[in-house]
N, C-alpha and C positions, 0 to 999 in steps of 0.2 A: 504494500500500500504506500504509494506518493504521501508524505507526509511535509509540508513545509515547516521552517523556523518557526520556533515559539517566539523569538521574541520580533519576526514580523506578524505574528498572530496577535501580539499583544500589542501592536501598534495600531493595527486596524481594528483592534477592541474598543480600544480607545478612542478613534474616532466616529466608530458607531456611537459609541455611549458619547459623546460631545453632541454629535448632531441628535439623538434623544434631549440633551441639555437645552441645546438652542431651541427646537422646536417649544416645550416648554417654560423658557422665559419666553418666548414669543407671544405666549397663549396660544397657542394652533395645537389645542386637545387633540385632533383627530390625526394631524402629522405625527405627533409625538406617540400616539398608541401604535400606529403603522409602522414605526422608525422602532417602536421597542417590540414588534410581531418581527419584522426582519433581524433584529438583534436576536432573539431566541431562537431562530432558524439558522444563524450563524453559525458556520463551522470555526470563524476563529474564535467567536465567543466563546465556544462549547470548550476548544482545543485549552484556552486562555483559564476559561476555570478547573479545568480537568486538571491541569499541572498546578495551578493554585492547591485546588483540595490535594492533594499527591503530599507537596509539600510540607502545609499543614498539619497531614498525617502522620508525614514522615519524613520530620526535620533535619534535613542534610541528606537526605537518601537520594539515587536517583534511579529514574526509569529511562528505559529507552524512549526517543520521541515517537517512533512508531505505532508501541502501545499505549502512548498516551493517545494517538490518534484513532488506534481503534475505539481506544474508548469512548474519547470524544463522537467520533462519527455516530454511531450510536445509540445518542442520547436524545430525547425527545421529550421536554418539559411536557407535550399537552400526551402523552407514555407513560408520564414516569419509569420507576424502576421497580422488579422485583428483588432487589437487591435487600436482603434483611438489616435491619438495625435492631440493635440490643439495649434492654430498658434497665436501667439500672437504679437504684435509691442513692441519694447521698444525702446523710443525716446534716440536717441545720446547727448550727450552731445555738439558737434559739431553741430549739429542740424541735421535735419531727422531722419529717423528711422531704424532699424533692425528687421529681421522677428524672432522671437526668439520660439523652441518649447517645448512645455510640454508633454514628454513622461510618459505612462504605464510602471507597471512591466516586462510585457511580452517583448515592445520593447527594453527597456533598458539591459534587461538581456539578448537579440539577441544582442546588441550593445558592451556590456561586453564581452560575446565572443567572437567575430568576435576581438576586441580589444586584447585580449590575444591570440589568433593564430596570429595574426598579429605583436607584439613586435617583437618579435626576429627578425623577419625578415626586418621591419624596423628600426632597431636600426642598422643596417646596413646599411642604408641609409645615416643616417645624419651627417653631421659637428658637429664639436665640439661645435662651437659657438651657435647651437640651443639646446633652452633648457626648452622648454613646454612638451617635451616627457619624457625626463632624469631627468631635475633634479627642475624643476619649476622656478616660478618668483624669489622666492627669489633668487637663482642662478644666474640670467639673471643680477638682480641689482647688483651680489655681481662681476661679472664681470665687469660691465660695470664700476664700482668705479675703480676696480682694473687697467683698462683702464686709466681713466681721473690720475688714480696715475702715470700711465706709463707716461704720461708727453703729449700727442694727444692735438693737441693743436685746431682742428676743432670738430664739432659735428654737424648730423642732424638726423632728427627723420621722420621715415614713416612708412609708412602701407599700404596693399592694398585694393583698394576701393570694396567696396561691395565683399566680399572674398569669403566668404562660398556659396551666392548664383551664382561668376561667376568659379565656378568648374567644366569642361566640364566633367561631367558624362558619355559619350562612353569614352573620353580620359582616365579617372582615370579606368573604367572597362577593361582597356588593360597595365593599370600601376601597378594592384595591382594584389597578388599571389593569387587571387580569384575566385570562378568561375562567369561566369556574374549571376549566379542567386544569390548568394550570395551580392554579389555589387550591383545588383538593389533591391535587398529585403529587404534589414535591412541599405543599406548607404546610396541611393540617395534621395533625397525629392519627386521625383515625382512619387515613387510608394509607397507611404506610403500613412496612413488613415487618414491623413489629414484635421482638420475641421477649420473655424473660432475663434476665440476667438477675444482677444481688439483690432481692428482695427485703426489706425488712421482717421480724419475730415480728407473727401474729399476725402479719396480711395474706390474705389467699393468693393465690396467681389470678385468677380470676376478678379479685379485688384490686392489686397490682395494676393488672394491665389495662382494666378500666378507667382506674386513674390517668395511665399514660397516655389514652388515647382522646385525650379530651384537651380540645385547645389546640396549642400548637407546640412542636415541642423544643425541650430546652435542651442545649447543643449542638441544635441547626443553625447553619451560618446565615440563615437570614432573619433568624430571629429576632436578634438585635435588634436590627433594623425599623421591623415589624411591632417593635414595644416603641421604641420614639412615634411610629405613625397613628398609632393607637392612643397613645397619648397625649399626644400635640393638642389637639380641643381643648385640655383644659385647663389652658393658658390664655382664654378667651375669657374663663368666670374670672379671671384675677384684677381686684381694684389697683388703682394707683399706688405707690408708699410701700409695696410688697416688694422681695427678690423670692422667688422661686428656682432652685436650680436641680436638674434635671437628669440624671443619669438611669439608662434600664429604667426600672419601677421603682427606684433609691429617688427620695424626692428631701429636698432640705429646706425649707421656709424660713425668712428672715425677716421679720418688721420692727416695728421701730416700740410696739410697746404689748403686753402679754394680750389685751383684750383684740390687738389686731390680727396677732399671731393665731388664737382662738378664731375668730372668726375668722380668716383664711384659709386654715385647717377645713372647718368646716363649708367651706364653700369649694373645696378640693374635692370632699369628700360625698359632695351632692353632685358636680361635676363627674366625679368618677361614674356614679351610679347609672346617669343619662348620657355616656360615651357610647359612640355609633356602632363600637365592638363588645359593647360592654352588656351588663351591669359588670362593674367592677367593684370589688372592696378595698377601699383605704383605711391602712392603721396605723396613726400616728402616735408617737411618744408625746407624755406630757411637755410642754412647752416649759422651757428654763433660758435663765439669763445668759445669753450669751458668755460672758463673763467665766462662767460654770465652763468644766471641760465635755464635751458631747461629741461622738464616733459620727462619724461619714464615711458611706466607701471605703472602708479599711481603713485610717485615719481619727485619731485625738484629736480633735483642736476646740481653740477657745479665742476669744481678744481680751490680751493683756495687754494694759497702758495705752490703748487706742491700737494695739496692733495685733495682726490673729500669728498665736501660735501654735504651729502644727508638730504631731509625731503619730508613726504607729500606731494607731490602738493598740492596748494591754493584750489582746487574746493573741494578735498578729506576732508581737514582739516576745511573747513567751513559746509561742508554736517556732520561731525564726530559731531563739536560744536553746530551745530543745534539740531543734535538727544540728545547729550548727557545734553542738556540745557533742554530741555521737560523732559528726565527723571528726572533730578533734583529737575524744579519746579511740575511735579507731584508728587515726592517723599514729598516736603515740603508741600506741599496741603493735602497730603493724601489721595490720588486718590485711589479708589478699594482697593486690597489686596495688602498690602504693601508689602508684604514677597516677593509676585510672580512678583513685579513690582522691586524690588531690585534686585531681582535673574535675571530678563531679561535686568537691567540696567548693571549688572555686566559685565550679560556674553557676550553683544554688545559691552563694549570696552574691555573685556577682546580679545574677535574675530578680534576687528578691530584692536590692537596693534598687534597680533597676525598676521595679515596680514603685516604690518609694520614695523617688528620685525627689519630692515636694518637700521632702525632711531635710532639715537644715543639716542634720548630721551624718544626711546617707553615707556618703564619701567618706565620711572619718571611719564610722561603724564600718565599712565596706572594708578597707583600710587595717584595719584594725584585728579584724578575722583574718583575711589573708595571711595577715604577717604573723597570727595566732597557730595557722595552717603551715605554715614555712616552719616554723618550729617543733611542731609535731612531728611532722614530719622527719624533721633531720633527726630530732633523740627517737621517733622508733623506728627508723633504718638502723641507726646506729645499734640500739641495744637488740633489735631484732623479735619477733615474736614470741621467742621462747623464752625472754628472760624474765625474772620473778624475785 
């Protein structure tokens, strides 16, 4: 099979999805639906997300481009796949659980496309304040400082309950610029290949997979997406003298005094109710002074002396000290291959500062492990595994 460059595949992706862009800031609805049906028929598309998902999956690996094209070829959003994906629990921190899935190449790279026809058109969508689509976490926190610096002197933190599985799946197939076979084929959970995996004690399988298949599910790469688009209305109920910021279903409200912040909340939270994909439920934390230290997105922060300071949350930073305390005394032990146990000690807090880059002290903490790891390492080469 003729297969061309991926990265002239990714070039003409590109400018598919551009002219999707242009046609809508243009307003020309009916261009821009036409221009994103030729996009999903697209072999470079397909090729363009097929080697996205690949990668994804499989961080540094590679495939021949061949079989990326077979696979690509293939592929048929208004098709789908029978390709299975595996339903797994991942217990909350808050307690319970979340149905959480492990996709295939095939679905992921259905997921990737649908995801790139679909930008342009939802980037039109959304508030400024949301920013799991545009511009990520780190953005969301670098706001929300920039907020508590503005001088807000309330804070409350929410999210909606059970999010991804209560997404009314006819509702969102009349919300989005799709055709319904595309929207039940590659987004909603209950026409997908769906099997078992880790279940939680005390839930049937039957109970299990009923959960899973409701909504849409969590681990798909368009998901994301699909919660800002779903969301975006209801930054429409919000009065003047509010900051709203917006991540996933992670929502953080900031006003200027408690009775505003209360009735903000509660104007979210009727807002959520009569959303296009909704009913939704909002559950917010009581409302505390800013001043007070309060979690975001994995993050501490508070404004002290008119300025906001950030770190870690407690749970993040004992789960980091845990892990990086086993690499340590394994490294001084001399556990297995030392080389390969240093290189994955590294590159865990090199990722996890990396994720926490908003903390004044990533770099030092970063820093500071490493050269913790350099030294383990040289006393247990030196004294060797067996010594005691």
């Amino acid at each position: 099979m003729k297969c061309i460059g991926l990265k002239q595949a990714r070039s003409r992706e590109r400018k598919q999805r551009n002219r999707i862009e242009r046609a809508e800031e243009a307003g020309d609805l009916h261009l821009a639906r036409h221009r994103m049906q030729e996009y999903l028929r697209s072999f470079d598309a397909k090729l363009a997300a097929t080697a996205k998902a690949f990668q994804k999956m499989h961080p540094g690996a590679k495939l021949p481009k061949v079989e990326l094209a077979e696979i690509a070829a293939k592929l048929s959003p208004w098709k789908g796949t029978k390709e299975p994906a595996r339903v797994s629990a991942r217990l909350k921190s808050s307690g319970g659980y979340r149905t959480v899935v492990d996709f295939g190449i095939e679905n992921r790279a259905l997921q990737y496309l649908v995801c790139g026809a679909l930008r342009p058109w939802a980037k039109r969508q959304l508030h400024q304040d949301q920013y799991g689509l545009r511009d990520g976490r780190d953005a969301a926190i670098k706001a929300a400082t920039e907020a508590l610096d503005e001088g807000f002197a309330w804070a409350v933190t929410a999210d909606v309950k059970d999010f991804y599985p209560s997404i009314n799946g006819k509702k969102l197939q009349k919300l989005l610029p799709l055709s319904e076979e595309v929207t039940r084929l590659v987004i909603l959970s209950r026409y997908l290949g769906l099997f078992p995996g880790i279940r939680p004690l005390g839930v049937t399988t039957a109970e299990f997979m009923a959960q899973a298949r409701q909504g849409i599910p969590q681990g798909s790469a368009v998901s994301g997406l699909l919660a800002e688009v779903v969301l975006a209305p209801l930054f429409t109920a919000l009065p003047e003298g509010v900051r709203v910021i917006n991540y996933a279903d992670n929502f953080l409200i900031l006003a200027p005094s408690k009775a505003e912040a209360c009735s903000n909340v509660n104007a979210l939270r009727c807002a959520c109710e009569s959303l296009p994909a909704g009913p939704l439920r909002l559950v917010a934390n009581e409302p505390r002074p800013s001043t007070e230290w309060f979690e975001f997105l994995g993050y501490s922060m508070r404004a002290h002396e008119g300025k906001a300071s950030i770190c870690p949350s407690n749970g993040n930073m004992e789960r980091f000290n845990h892990i990086a305390n086993d690499y340590e005394d394994d490294l001084l032990e001399g556990v297995g291959d030392g080389d390969k146990l240093f290189k994955d000690a590294e590159r865990f807090v090199r990722s996890w500062s990396s994720a926490f880059q908003r903390w004044p002290c990533s770099d030092l903490n970063c820093a500071m492990w490493l050269n913790n790891f350099d030294e383990a390492a040289e006393i247990g080469a030196f004294l060797g595994p067996d010594f005691e």
